[in-house]
FIFI-611178 format. One record per residue (C-alpha): residue in one letter; x, y, z; residue number from 1. Coordinates in steps of 0.5 Angstrom, whole numbers, plus 500, padded with zeros to 3 digits. Layout:
<recs>
<rec residu="A" xx="X" yy="Y" zz="Z" num="NUM"/>
...
</recs>
This chain:
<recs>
<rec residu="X" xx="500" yy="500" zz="500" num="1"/>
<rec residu="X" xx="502" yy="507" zz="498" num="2"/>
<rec residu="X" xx="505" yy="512" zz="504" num="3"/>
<rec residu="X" xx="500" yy="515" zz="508" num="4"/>
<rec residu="X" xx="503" yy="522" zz="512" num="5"/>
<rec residu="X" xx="504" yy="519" zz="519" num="6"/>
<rec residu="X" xx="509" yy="514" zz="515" num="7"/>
<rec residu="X" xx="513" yy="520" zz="512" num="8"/>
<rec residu="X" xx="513" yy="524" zz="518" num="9"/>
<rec residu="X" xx="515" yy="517" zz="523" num="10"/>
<rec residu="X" xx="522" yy="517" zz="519" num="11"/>
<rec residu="X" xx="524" yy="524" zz="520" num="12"/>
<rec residu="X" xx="525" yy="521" zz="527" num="13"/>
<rec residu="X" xx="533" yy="517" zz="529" num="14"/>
<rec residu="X" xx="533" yy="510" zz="530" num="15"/>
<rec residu="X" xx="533" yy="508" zz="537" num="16"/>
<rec residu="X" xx="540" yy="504" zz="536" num="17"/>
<rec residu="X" xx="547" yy="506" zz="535" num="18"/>
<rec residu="X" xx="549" yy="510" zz="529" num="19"/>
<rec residu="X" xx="555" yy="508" zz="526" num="20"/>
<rec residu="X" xx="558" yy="514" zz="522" num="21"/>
<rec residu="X" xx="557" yy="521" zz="520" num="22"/>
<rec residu="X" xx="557" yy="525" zz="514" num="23"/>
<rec residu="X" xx="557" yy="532" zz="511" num="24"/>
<rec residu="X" xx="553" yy="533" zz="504" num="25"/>
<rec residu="X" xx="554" yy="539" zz="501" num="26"/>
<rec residu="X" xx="552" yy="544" zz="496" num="27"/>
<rec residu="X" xx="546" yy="539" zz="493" num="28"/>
<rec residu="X" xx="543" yy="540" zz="487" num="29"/>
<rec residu="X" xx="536" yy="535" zz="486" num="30"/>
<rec residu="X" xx="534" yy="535" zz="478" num="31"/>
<rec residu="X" xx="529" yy="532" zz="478" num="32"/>
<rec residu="X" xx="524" yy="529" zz="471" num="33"/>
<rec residu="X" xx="518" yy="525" zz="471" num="34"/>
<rec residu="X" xx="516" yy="518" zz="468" num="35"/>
<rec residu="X" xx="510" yy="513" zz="467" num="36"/>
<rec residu="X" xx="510" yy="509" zz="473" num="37"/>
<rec residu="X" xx="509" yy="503" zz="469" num="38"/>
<rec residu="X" xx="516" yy="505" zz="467" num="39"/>
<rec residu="X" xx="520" yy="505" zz="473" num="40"/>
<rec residu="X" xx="516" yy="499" zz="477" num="41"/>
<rec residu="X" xx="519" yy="495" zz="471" num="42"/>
<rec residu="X" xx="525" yy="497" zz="474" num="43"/>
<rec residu="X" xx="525" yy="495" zz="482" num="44"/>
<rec residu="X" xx="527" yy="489" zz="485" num="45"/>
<rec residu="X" xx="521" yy="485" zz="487" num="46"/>
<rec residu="X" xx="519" yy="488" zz="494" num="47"/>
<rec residu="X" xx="519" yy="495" zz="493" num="48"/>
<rec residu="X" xx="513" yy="499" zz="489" num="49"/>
<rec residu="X" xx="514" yy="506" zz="486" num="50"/>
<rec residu="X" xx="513" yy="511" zz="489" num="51"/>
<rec residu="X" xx="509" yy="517" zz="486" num="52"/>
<rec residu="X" xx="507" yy="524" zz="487" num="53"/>
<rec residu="X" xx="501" yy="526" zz="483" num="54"/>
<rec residu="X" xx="501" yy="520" zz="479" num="55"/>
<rec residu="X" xx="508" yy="521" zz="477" num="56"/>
<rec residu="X" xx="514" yy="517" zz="478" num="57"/>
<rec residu="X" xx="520" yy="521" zz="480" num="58"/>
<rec residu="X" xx="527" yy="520" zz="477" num="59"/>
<rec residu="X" xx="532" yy="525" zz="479" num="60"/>
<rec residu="X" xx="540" yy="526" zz="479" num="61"/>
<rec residu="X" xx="544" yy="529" zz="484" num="62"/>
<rec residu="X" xx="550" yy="532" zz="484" num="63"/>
<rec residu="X" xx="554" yy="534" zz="491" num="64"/>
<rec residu="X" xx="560" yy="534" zz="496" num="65"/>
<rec residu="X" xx="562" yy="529" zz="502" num="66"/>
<rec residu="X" xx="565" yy="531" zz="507" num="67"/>
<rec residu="X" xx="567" yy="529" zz="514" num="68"/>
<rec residu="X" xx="567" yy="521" zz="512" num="69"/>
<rec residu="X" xx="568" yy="517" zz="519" num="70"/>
<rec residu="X" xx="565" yy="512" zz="523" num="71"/>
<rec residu="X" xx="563" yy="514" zz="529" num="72"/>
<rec residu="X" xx="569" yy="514" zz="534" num="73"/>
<rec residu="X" xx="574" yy="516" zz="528" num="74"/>
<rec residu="X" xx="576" yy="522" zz="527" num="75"/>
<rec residu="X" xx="576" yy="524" zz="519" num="76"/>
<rec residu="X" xx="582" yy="522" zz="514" num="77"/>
<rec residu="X" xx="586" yy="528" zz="510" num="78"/>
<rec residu="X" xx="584" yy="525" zz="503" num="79"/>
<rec residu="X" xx="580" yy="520" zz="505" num="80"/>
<rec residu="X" xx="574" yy="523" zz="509" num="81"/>
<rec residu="X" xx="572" yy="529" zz="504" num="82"/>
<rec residu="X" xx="571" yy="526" zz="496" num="83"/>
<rec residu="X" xx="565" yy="528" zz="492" num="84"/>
<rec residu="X" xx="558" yy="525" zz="489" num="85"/>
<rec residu="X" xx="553" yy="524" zz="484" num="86"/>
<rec residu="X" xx="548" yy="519" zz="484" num="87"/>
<rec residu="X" xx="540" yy="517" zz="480" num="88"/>
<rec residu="X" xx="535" yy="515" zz="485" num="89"/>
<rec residu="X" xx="528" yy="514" zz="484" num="90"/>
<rec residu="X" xx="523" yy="514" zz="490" num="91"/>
<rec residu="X" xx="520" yy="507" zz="492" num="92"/>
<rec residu="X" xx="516" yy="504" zz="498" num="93"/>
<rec residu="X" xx="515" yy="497" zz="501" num="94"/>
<rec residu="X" xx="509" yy="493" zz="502" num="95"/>
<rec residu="X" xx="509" yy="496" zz="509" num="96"/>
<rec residu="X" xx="509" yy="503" zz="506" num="97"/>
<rec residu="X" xx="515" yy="505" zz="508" num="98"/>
<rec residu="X" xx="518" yy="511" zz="503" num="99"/>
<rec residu="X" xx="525" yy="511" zz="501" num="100"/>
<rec residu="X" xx="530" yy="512" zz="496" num="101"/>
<rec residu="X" xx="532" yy="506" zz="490" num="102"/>
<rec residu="X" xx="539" yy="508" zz="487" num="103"/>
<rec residu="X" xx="541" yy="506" zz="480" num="104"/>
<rec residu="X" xx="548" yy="509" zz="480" num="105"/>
<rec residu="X" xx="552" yy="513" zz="485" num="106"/>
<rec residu="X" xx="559" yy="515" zz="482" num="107"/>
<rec residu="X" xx="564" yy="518" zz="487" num="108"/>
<rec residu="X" xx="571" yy="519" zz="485" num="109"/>
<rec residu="X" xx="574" yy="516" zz="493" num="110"/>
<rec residu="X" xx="576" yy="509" zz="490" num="111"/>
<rec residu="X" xx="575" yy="506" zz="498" num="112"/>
<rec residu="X" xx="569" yy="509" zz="499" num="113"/>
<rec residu="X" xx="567" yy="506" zz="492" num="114"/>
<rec residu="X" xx="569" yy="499" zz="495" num="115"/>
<rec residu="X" xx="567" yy="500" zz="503" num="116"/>
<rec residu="X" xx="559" yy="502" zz="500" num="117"/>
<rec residu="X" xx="560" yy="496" zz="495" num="118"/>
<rec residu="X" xx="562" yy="490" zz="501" num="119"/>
<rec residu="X" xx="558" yy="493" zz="508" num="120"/>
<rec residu="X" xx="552" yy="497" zz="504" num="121"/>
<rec residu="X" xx="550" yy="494" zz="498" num="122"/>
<rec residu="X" xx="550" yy="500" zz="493" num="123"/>
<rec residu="X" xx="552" yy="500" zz="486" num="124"/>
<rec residu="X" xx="557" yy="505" zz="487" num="125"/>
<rec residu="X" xx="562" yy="507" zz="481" num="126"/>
<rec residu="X" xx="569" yy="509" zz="480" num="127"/>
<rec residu="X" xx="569" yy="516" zz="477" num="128"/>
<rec residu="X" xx="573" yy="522" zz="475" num="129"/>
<rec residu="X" xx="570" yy="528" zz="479" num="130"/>
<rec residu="X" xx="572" yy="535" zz="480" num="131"/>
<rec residu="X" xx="568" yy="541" zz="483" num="132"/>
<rec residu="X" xx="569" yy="549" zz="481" num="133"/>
<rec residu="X" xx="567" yy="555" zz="484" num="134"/>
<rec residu="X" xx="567" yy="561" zz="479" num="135"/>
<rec residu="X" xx="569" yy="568" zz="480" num="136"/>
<rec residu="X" xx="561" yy="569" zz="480" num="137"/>
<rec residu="X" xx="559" yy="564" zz="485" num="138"/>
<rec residu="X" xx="557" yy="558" zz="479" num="139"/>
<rec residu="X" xx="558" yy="551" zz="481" num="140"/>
<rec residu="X" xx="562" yy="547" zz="476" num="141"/>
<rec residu="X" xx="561" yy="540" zz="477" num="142"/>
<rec residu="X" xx="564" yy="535" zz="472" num="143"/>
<rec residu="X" xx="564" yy="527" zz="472" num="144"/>
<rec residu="X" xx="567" yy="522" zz="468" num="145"/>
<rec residu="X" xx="565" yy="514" zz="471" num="146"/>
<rec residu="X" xx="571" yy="510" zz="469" num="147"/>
<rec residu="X" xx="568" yy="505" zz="465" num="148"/>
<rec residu="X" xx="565" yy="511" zz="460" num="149"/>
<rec residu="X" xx="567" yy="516" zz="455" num="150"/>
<rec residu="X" xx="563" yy="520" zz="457" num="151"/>
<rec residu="X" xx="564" yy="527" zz="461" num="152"/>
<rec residu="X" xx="558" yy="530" zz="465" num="153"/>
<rec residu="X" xx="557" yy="537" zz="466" num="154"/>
<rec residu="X" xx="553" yy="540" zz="471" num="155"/>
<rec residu="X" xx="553" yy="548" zz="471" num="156"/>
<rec residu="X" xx="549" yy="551" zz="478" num="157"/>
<rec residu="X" xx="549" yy="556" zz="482" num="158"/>
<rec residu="X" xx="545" yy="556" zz="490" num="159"/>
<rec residu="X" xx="540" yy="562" zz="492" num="160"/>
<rec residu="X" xx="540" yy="563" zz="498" num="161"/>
<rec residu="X" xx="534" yy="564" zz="501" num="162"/>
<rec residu="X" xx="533" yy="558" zz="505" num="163"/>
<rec residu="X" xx="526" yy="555" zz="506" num="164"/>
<rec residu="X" xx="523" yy="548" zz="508" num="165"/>
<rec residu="X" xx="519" yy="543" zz="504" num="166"/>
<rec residu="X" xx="512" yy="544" zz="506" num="167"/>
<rec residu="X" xx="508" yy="537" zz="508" num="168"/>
<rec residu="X" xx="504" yy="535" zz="501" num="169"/>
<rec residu="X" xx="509" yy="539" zz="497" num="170"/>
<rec residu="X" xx="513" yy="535" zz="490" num="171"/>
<rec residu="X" xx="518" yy="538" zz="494" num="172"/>
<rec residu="X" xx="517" yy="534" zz="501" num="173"/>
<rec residu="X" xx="516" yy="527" zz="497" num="174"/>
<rec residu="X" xx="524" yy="529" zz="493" num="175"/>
<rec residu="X" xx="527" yy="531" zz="500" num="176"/>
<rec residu="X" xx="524" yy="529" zz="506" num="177"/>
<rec residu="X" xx="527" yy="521" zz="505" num="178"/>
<rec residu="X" xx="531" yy="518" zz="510" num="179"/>
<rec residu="X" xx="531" yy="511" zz="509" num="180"/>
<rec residu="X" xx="534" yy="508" zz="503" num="181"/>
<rec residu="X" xx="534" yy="500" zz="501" num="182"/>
<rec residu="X" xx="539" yy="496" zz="498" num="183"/>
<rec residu="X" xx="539" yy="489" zz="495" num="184"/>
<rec residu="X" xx="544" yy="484" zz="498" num="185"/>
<rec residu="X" xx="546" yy="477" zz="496" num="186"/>
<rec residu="X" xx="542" yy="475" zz="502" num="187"/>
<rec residu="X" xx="535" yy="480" zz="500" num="188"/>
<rec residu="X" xx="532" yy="486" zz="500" num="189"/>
<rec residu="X" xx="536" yy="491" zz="506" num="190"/>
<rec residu="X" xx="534" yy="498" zz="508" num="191"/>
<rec residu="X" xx="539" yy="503" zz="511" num="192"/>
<rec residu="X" xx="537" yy="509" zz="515" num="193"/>
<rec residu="X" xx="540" yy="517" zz="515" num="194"/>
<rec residu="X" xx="538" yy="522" zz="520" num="195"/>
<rec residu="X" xx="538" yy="529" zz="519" num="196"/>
<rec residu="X" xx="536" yy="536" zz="520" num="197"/>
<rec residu="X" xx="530" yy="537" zz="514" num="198"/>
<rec residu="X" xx="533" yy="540" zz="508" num="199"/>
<rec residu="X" xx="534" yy="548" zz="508" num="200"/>
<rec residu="X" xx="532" yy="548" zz="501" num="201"/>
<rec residu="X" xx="534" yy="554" zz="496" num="202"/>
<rec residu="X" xx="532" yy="556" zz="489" num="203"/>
<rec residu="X" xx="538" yy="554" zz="484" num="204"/>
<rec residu="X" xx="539" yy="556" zz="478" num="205"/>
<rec residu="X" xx="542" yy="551" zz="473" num="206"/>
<rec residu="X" xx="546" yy="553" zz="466" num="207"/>
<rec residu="X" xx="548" yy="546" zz="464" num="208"/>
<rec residu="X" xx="546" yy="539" zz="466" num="209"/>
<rec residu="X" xx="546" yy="532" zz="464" num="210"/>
<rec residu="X" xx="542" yy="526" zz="463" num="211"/>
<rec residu="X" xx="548" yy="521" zz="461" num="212"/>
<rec residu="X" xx="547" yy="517" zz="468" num="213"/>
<rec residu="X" xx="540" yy="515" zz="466" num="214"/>
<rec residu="X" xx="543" yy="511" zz="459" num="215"/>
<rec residu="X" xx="549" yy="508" zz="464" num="216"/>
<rec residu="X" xx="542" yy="505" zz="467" num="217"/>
<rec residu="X" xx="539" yy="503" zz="462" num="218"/>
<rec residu="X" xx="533" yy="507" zz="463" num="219"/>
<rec residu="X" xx="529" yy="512" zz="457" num="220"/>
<rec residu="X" xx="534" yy="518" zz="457" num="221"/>
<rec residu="X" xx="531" yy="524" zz="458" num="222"/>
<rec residu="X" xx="530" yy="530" zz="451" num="223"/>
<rec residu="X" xx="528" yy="536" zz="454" num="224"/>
<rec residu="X" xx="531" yy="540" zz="461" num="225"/>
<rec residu="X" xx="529" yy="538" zz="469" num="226"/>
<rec residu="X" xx="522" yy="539" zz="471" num="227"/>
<rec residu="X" xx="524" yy="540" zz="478" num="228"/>
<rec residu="X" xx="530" yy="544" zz="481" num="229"/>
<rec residu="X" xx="532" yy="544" zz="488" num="230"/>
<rec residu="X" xx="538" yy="546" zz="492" num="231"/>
<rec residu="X" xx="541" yy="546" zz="499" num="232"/>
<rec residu="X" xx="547" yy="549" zz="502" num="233"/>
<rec residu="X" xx="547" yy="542" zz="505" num="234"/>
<rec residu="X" xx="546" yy="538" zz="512" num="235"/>
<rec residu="X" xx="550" yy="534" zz="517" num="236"/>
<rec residu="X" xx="548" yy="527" zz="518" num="237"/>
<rec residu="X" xx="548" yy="520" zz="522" num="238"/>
<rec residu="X" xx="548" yy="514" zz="519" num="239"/>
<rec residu="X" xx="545" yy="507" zz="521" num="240"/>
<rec residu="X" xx="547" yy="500" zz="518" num="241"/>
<rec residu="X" xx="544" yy="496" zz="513" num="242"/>
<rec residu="X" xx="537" yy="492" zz="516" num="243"/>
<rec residu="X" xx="534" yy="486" zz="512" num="244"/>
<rec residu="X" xx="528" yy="487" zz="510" num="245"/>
<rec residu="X" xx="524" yy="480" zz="511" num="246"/>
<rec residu="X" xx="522" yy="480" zz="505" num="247"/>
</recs>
């Protein structure tokens, strides 16, 4: 069944037992296109059901900064700790209703993140050539070349600086307010859980973006621009172990 409100809203709240790492996302830009959610389904391990807003599936790409990678009672590594991010991900719910978030793909240029996400968290992270630059003008440019392809995504924006919060019942409280992700493993179908403070949302303006991951996951590339755009200066965030679902 579909999620109702008090689902959502449960998830917000950390899970009673121990985390085991902290994170810091930064400069996040969410784009987001819409799909047939026949489309999406086909694409899900069996146990999870897409998600939808308004009768739409949502698949989005998002570009961002890891810093302050660490286990609990570790302090971070110089050249280890801080690396960067682009991951597609699409929004999913199981049979319980509990929202979520399915990866397709992340791609991170630190080849020991890449390796410990594979083997303790069963996502399919990839190897990347990633930079990020800042203009003189404040625009972000982030560049991603997966190791495996030829191909370099360019991802041009610029953060407002308003900040906001998602609003219950909004398209913007579906994309961002998710703290649950699920993984498949040798074993089944596994959840992980993050806290954080909700998002601060900024209107973001976006020059140049890239839809080549949605290829590289054989999903329907999209032709025509993001029809969702969101940004946020980002957020400091703890970090669960896996769980196996059951199903």
């Amino acid at each position: 069944m579909p999620p109702d409100h008090e689902q959502r809203e449960a998830l917000r709240a950390p899970p009673a037992r121990p985390f085991v790492m902290h994170q810091r996302w930064g400069n996040l830009l969410f784009l987001h296109w819409s799909f047939d959610p026949k489309v999406i389904q086909a694409t899900l391990p069996a146990g999870l059901q897409v998600d939808t807003f308004e009768g739409r599936a949502w698949v989005g790409v998002v570009p961002f900064e890891m810093r302050g990678i660490r286990p609990r009672f570790c302090p971070p590594v110089p050249g280890v700790s801080d690396f960067l991010e682009m991951n597609l991900r699409t929004y999913v719910h199981d049979s319980n209703g509990a929202p979520g978030v399915w990866f397709y793909s992340l791609d991170c240029d630190q080849l020991l993140a890449v390796r410990v996400a594979r083997a303790f968290f069963h996502l399919p992270y990839h190897h990347a050539r990633m930079s990020l630059k800042k203009s003189a003008e404040g625009m972000l440019r982030y560049r991603s070349q997966r190791r495996s392809d030829d191909h370099e995504s360019a991802i041009d924006y610029r953060l407002g600086t308003t900040v906001r919060h998602a609003r219950r019942d909004t398209l913007e409280y579906f994309l961002a307010e998710r703290y649950l992700l699920y993984a498949l493993a040798p074993s089944g179908l596994h959840t992980g859980r993050v806290h954080h403070a909700p998002y601060p949302l900024v209107n973001a303006e976006v020059a140049e973006w890239d839809t080549r991951l949605f290829a590289l996951a054989g999903l329907p590339e999209p032709a025509r621009a993001p029809e969702h755009v969101l940004g946020s200066p980002g957020v400091k965030v703890r970090v669960w172990a896996l769980e196996k679902t059951g199903l």
